[in-house]
Gaussian input, Z-matrix of N, CA and C with variables (Angstrom, degrees):
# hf/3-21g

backbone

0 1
 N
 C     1     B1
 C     2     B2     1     A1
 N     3     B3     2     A2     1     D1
 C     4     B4     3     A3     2     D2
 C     5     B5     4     A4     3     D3
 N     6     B6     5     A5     4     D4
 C     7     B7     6     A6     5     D5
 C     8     B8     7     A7     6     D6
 N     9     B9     8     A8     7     D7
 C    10    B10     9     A9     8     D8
 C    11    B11    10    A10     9     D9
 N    12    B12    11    A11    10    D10
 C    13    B13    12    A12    11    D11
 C    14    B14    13    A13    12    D12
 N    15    B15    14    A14    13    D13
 C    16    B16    15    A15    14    D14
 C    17    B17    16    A16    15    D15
 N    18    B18    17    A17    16    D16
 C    19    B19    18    A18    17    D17
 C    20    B20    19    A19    18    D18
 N    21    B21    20    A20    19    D19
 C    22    B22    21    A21    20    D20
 C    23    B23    22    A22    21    D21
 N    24    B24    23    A23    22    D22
 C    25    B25    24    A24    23    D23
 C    26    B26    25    A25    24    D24
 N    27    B27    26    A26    25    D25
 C    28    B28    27    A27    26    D26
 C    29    B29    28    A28    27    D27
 N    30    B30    29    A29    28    D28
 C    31    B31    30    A30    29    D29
 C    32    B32    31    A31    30    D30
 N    33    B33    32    A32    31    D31
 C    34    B34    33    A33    32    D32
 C    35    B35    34    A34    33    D33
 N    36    B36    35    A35    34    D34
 C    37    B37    36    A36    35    D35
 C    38    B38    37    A37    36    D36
 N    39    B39    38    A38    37    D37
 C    40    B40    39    A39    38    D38
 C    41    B41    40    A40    39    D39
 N    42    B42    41    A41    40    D40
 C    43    B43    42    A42    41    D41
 C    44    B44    43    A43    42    D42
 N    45    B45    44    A44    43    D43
 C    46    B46    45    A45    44    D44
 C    47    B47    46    A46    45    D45
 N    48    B48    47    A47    46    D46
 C    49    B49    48    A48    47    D47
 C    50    B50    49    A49    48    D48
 N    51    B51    50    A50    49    D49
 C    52    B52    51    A51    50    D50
 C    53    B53    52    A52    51    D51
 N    54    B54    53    A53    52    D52
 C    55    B55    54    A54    53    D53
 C    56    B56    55    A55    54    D54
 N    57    B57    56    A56    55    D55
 C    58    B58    57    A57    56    D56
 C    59    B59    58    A58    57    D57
 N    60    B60    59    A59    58    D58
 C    61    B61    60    A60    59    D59
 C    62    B62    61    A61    60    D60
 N    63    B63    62    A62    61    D61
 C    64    B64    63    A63    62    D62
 C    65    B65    64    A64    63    D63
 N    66    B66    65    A65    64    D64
 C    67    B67    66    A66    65    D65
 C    68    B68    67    A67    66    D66
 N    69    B69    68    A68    67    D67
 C    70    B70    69    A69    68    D68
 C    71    B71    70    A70    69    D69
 N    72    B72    71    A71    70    D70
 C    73    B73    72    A72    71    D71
 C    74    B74    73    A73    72    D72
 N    75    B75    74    A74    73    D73
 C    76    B76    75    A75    74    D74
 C    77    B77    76    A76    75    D75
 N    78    B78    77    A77    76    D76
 C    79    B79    78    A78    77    D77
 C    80    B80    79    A79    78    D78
 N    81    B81    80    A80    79    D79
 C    82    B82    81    A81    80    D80
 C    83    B83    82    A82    81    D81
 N    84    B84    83    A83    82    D82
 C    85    B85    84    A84    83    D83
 C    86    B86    85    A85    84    D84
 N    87    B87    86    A86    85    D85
 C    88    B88    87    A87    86    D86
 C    89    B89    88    A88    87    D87
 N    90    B90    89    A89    88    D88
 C    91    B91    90    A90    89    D89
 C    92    B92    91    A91    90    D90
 N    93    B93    92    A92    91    D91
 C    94    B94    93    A93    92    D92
 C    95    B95    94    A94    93    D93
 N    96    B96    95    A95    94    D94
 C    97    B97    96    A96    95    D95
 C    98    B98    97    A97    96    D96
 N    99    B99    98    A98    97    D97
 C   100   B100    99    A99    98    D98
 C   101   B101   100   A100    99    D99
 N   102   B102   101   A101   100   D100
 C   103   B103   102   A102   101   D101
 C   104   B104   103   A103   102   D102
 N   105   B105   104   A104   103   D103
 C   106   B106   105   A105   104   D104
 C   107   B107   106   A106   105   D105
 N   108   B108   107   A107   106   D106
 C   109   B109   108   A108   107   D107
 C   110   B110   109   A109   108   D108
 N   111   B111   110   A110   109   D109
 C   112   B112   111   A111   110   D110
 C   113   B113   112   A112   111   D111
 N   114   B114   113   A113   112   D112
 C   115   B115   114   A114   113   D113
 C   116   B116   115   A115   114   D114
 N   117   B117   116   A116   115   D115
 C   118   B118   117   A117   116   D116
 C   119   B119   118   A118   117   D117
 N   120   B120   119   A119   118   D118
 C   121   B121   120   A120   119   D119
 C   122   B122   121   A121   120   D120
 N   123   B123   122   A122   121   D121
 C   124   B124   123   A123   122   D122
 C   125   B125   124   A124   123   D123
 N   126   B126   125   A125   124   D124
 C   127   B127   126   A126   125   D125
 C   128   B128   127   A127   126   D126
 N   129   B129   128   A128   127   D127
 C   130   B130   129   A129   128   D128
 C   131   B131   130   A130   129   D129
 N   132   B132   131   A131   130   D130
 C   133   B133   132   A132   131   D131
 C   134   B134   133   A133   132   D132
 N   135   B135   134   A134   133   D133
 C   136   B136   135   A135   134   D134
 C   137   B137   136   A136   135   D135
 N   138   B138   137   A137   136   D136
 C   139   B139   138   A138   137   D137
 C   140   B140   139   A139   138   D138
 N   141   B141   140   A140   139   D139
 C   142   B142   141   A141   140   D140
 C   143   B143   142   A142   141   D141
 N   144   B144   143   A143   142   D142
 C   145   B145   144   A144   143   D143
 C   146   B146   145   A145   144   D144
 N   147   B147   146   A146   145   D145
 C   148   B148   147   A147   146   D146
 C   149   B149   148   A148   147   D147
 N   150   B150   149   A149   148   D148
 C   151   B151   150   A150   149   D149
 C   152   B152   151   A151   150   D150
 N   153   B153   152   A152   151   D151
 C   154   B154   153   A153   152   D152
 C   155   B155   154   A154   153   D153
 N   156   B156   155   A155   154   D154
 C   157   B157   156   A156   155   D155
 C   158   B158   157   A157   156   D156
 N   159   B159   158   A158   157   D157
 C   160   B160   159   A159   158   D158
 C   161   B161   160   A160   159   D159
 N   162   B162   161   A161   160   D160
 C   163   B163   162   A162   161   D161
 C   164   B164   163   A163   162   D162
 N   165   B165   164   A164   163   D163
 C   166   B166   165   A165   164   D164
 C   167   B167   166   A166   165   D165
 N   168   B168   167   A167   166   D166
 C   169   B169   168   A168   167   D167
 C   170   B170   169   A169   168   D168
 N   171   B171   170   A170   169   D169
 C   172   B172   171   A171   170   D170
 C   173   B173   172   A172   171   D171
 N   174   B174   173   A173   172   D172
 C   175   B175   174   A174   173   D173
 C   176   B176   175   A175   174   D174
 N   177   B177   176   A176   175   D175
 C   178   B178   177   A177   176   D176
 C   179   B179   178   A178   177   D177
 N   180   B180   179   A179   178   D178
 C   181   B181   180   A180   179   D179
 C   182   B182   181   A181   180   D180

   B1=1.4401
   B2=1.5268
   B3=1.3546
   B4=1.7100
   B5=1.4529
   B6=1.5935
   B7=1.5057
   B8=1.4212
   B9=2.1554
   B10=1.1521
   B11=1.7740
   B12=1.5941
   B13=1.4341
   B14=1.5268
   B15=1.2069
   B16=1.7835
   B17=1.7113
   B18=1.5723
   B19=1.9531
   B20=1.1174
   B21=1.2429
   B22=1.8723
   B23=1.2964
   B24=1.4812
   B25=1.3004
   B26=2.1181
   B27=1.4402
   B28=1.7719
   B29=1.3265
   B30=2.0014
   B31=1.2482
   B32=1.2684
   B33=1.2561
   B34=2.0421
   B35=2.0207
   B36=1.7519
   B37=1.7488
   B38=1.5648
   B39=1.1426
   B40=1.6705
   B41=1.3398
   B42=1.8386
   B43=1.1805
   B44=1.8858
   B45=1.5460
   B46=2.0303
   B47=1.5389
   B48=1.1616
   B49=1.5248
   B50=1.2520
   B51=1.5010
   B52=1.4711
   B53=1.4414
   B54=1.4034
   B55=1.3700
   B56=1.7864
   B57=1.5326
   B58=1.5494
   B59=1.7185
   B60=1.1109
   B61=1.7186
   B62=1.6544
   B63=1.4982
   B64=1.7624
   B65=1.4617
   B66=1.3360
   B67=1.3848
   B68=1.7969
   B69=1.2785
   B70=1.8591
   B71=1.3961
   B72=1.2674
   B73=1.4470
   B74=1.5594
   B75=1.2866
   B76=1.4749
   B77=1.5853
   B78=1.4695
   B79=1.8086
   B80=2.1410
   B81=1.9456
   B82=1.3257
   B83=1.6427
   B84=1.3229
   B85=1.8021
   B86=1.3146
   B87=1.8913
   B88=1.3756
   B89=1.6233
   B90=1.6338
   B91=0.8579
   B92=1.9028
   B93=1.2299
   B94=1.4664
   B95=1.3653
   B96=1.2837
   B97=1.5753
   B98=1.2121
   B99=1.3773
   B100=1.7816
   B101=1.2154
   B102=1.7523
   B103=1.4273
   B104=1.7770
   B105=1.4637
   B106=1.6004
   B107=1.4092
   B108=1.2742
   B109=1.7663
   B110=1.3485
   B111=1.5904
   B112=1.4464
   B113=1.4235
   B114=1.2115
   B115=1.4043
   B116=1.4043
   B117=1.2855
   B118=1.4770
   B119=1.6683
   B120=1.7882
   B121=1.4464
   B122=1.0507
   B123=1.1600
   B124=1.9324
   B125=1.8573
   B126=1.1099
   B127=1.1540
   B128=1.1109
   B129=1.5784
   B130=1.1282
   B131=2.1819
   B132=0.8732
   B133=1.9458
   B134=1.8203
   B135=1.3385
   B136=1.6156
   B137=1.6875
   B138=1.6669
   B139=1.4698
   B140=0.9376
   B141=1.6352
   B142=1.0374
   B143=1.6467
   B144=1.2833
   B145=1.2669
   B146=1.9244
   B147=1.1214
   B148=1.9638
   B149=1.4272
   B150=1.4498
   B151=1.6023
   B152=1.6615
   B153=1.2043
   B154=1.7005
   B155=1.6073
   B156=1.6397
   B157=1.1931
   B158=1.8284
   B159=1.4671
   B160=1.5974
   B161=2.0844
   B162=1.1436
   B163=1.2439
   B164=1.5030
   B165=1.7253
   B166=1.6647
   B167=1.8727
   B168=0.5249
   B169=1.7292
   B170=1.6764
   B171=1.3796
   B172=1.6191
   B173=1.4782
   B174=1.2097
   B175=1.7276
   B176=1.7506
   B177=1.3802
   B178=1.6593
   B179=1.9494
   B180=1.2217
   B181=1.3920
   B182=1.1597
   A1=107.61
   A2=114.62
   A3=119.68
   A4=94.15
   A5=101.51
   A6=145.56
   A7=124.56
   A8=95.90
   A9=91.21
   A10=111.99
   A11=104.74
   A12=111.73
   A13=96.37
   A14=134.24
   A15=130.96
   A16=99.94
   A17=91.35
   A18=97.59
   A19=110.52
   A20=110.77
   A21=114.77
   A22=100.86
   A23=117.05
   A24=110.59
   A25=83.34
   A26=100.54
   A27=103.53
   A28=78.92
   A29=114.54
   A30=121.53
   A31=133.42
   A32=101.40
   A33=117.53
   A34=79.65
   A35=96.70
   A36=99.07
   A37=93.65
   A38=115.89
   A39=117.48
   A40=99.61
   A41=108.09
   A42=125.71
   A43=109.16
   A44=72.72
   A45=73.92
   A46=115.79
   A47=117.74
   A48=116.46
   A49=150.07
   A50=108.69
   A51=127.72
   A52=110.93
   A53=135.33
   A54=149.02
   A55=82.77
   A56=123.88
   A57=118.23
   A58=95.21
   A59=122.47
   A60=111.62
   A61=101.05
   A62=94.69
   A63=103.15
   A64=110.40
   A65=112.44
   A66=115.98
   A67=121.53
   A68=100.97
   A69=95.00
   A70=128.18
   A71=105.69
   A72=123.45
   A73=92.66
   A74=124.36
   A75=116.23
   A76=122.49
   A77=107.83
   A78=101.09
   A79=99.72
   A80=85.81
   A81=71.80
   A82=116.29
   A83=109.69
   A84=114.87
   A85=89.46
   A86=105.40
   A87=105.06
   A88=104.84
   A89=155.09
   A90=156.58
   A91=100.06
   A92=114.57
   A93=105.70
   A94=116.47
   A95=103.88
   A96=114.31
   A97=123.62
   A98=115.47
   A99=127.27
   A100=126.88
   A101=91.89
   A102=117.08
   A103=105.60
   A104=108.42
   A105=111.86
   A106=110.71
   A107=138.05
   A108=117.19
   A109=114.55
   A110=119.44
   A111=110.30
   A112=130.03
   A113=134.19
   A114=111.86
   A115=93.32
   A116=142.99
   A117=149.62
   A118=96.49
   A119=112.68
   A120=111.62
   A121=94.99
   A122=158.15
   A123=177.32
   A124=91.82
   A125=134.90
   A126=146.00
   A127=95.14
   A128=150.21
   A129=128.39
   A130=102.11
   A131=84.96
   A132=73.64
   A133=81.70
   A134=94.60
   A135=135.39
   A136=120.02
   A137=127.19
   A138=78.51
   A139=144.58
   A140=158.53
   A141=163.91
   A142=120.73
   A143=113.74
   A144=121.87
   A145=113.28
   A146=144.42
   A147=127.23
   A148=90.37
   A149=80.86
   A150=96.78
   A151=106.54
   A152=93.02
   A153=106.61
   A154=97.93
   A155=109.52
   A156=114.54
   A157=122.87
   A158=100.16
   A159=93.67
   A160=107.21
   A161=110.09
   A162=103.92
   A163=113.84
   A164=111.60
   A165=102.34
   A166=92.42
   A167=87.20
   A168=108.49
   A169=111.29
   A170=107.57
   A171=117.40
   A172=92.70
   A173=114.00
   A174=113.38
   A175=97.23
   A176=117.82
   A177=129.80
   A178=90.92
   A179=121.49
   A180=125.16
   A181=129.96
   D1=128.16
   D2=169.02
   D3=-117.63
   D4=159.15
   D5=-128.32
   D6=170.71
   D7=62.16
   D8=175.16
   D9=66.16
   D10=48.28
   D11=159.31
   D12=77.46
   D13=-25.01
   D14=-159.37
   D15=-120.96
   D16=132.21
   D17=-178.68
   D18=-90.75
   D19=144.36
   D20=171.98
   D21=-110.46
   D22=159.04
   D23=-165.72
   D24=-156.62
   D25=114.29
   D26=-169.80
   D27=-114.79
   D28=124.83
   D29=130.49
   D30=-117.22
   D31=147.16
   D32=-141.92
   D33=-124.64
   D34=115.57
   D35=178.15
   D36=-139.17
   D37=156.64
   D38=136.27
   D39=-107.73
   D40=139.99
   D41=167.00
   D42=-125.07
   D43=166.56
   D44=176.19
   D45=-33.78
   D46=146.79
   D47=150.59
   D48=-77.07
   D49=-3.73
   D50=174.76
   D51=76.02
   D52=-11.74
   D53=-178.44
   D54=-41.56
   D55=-61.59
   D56=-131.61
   D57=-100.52
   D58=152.14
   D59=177.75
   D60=-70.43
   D61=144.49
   D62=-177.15
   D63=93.35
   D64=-33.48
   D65=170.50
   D66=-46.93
   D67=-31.34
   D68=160.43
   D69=-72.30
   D70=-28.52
   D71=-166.65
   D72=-79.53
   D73=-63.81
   D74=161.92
   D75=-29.41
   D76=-46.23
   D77=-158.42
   D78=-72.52
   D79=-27.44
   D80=-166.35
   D81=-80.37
   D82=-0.22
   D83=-179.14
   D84=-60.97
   D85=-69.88
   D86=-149.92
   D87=-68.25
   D88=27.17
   D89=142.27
   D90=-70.79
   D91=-49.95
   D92=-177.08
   D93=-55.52
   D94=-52.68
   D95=177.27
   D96=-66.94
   D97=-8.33
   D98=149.47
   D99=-45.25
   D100=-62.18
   D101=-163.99
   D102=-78.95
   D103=-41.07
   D104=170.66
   D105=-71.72
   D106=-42.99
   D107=-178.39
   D108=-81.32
   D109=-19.53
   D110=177.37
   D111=-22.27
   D112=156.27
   D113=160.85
   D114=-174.44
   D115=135.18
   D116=-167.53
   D117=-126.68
   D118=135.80
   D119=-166.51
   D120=-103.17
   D121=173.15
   D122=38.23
   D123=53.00
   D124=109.40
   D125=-151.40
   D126=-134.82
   D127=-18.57
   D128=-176.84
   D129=-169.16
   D130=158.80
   D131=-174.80
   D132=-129.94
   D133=131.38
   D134=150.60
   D135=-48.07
   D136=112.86
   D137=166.67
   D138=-123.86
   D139=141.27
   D140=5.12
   D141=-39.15
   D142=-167.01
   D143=-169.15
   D144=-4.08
   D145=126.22
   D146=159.58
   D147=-67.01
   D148=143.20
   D149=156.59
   D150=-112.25
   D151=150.91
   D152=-169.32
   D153=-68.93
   D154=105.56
   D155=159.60
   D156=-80.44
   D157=151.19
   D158=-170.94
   D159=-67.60
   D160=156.74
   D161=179.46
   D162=-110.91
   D163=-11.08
   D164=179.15
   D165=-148.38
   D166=-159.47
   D167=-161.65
   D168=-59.20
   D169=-40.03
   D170=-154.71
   D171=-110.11
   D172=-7.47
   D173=-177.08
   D174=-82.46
   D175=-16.67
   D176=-168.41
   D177=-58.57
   D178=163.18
   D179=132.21
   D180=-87.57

């Protein structure tokens, strides 16, 4: 989503709850493996010039 030149980037997860021991150590893998498989495709072209859309998570502002 752009907004005035700036990307938003909403991720919506359930993760562990930490109730059980190890349960952090879990939430925080599957946060890596969020952030590493992400990948957002170019879905539509603008026209003139592209502007460099972000392609994963950390490219967002």
């Amino acid at each position: 989503m752009t907004l005035e030149r700036t990307t938003f980037c909403f991720i919506c997860t359930h993760l562990a709850s930490g109730e059980k021991d190890g349960d952090e150590v879990r939430r925080n893998l599957d946060v890596a493996e969020i952030m590493k498989r992400t990948r957002f495709q170019q879905s539509h072209r603008i026209a003139g010039p592209a502007p460099h859309l972000p392609e994963t998570i950390l490219e967002h502002e």
